[in-house]
Short mmCIF file of the C-alpha atoms (twelve columns), coordinates in Angstrom:
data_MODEL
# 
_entry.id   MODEL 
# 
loop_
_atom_site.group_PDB 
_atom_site.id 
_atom_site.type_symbol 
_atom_site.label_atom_id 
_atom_site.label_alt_id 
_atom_site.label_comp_id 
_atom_site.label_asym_id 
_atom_site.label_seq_id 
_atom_site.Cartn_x 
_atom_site.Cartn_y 
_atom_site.Cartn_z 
_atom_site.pdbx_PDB_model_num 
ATOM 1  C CA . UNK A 1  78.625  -39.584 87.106 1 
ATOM 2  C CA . UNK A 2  80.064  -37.266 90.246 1 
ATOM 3  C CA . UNK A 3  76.730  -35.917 91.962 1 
ATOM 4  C CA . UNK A 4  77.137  -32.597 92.830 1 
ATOM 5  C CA . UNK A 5  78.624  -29.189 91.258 1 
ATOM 6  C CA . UNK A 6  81.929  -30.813 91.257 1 
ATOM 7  C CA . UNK A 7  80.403  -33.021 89.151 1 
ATOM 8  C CA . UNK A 8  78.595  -30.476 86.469 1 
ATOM 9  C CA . UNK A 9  82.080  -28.773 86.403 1 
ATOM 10 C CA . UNK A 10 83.432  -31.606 85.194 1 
ATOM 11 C CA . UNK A 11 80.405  -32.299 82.199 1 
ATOM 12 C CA . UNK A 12 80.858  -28.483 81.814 1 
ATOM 13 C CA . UNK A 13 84.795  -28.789 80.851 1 
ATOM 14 C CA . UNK A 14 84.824  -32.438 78.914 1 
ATOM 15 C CA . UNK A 15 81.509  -30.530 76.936 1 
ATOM 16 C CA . UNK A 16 84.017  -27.693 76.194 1 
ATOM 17 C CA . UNK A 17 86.318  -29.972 75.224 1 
ATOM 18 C CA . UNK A 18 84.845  -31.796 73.349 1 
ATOM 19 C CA . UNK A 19 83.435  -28.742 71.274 1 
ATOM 20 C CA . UNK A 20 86.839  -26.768 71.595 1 
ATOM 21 C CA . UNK A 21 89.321  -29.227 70.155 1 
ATOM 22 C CA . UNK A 22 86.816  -29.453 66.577 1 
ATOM 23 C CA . UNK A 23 86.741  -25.639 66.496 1 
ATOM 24 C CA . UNK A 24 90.678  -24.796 66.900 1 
ATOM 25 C CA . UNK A 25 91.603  -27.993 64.884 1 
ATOM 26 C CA . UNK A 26 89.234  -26.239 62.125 1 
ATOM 27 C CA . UNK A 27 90.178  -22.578 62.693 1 
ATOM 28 C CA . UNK A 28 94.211  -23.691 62.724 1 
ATOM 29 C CA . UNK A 29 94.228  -25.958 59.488 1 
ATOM 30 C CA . UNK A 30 91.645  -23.912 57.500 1 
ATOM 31 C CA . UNK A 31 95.382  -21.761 56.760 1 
ATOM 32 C CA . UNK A 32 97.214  -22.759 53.805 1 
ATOM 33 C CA . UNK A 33 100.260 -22.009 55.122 1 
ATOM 34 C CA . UNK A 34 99.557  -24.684 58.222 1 
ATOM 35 C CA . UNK A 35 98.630  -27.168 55.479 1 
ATOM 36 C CA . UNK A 36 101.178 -26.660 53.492 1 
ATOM 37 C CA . UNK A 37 104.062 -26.831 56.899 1 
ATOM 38 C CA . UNK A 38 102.680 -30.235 57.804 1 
ATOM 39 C CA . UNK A 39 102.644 -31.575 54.287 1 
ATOM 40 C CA . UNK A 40 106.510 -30.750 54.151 1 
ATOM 41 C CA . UNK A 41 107.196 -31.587 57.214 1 
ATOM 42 C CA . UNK A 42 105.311 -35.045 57.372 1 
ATOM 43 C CA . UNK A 43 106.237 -35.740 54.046 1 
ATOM 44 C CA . UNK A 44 102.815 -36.803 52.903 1 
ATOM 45 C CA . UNK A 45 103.665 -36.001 49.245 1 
ATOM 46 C CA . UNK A 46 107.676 -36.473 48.107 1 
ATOM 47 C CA . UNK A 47 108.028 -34.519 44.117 1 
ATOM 48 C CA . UNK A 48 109.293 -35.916 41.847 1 
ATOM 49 C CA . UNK A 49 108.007 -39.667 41.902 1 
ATOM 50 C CA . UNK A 50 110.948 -42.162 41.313 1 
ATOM 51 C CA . UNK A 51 111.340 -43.460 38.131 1 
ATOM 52 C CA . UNK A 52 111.523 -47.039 39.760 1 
ATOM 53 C CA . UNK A 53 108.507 -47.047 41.129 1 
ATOM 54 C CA . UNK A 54 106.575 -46.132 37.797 1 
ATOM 55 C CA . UNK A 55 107.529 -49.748 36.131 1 
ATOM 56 C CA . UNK A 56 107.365 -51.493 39.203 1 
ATOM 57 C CA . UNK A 57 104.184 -50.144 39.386 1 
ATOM 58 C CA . UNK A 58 103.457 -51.332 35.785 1 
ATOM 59 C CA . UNK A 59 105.083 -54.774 36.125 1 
ATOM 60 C CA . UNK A 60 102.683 -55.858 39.659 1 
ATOM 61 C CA . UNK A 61 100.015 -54.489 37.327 1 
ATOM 62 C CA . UNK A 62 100.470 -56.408 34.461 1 
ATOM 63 C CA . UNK A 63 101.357 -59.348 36.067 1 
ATOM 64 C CA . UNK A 64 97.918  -59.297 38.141 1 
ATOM 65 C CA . UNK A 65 95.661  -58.507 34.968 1 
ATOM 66 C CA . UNK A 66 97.646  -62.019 33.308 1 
ATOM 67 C CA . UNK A 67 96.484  -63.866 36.338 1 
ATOM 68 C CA . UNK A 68 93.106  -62.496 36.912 1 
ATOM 69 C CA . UNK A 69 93.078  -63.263 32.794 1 
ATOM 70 C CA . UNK A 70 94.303  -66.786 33.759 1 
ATOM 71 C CA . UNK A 71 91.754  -67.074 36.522 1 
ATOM 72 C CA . UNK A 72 88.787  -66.450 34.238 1 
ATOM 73 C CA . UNK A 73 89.835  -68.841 31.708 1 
ATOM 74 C CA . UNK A 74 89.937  -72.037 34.302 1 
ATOM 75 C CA . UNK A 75 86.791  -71.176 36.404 1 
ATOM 76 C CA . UNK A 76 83.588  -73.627 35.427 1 
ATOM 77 C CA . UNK A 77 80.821  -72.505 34.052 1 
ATOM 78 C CA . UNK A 78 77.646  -72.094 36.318 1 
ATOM 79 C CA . UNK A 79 74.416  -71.509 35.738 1 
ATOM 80 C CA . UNK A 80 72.390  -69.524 38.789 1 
ATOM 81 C CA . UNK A 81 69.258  -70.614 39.801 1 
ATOM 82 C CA . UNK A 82 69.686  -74.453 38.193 1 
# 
């Protein structure tokens, strides 16, 4: 830490930084507009879905339910606590 008032202007501006940034960030993306710019322009969310994706989406499923079905079926039985 800088001794000194050099060095409680500095705590003085990193303490309103670190309060300002959490306020402006908040006051700037409580707008729905702002939300809705970055979402389009980020491309969180792309409408409509590809059809693809749906049974690809259903074929990794169903092929991970078979082997988690497989799984179950060679495991050993164990008794806890014996």
């Amino acid at each position: 830490m800088v001794a000194g008032r050099s060095g409680m202007k500095l705590e003085a501006l990193k303490f309103g930084i670190y309060i300002g940034i959490p306020v402006v960030a908040s006051a700037l993306f409580n707008e729905p507009e702002t939300i809705q710019w970055f979402v389009d322009y980020f491309q969180y969310i792309e409408y409509p879905v590809p059809a693809s994706a749906d049974s690809q989406f259903r074929q990794k499923l169903e092929a991970q339910v078979i082997h988690q079905q497989r799984q179950e079926l060679h495991r050993p039985f164990t008794v806890c606590g014996t």
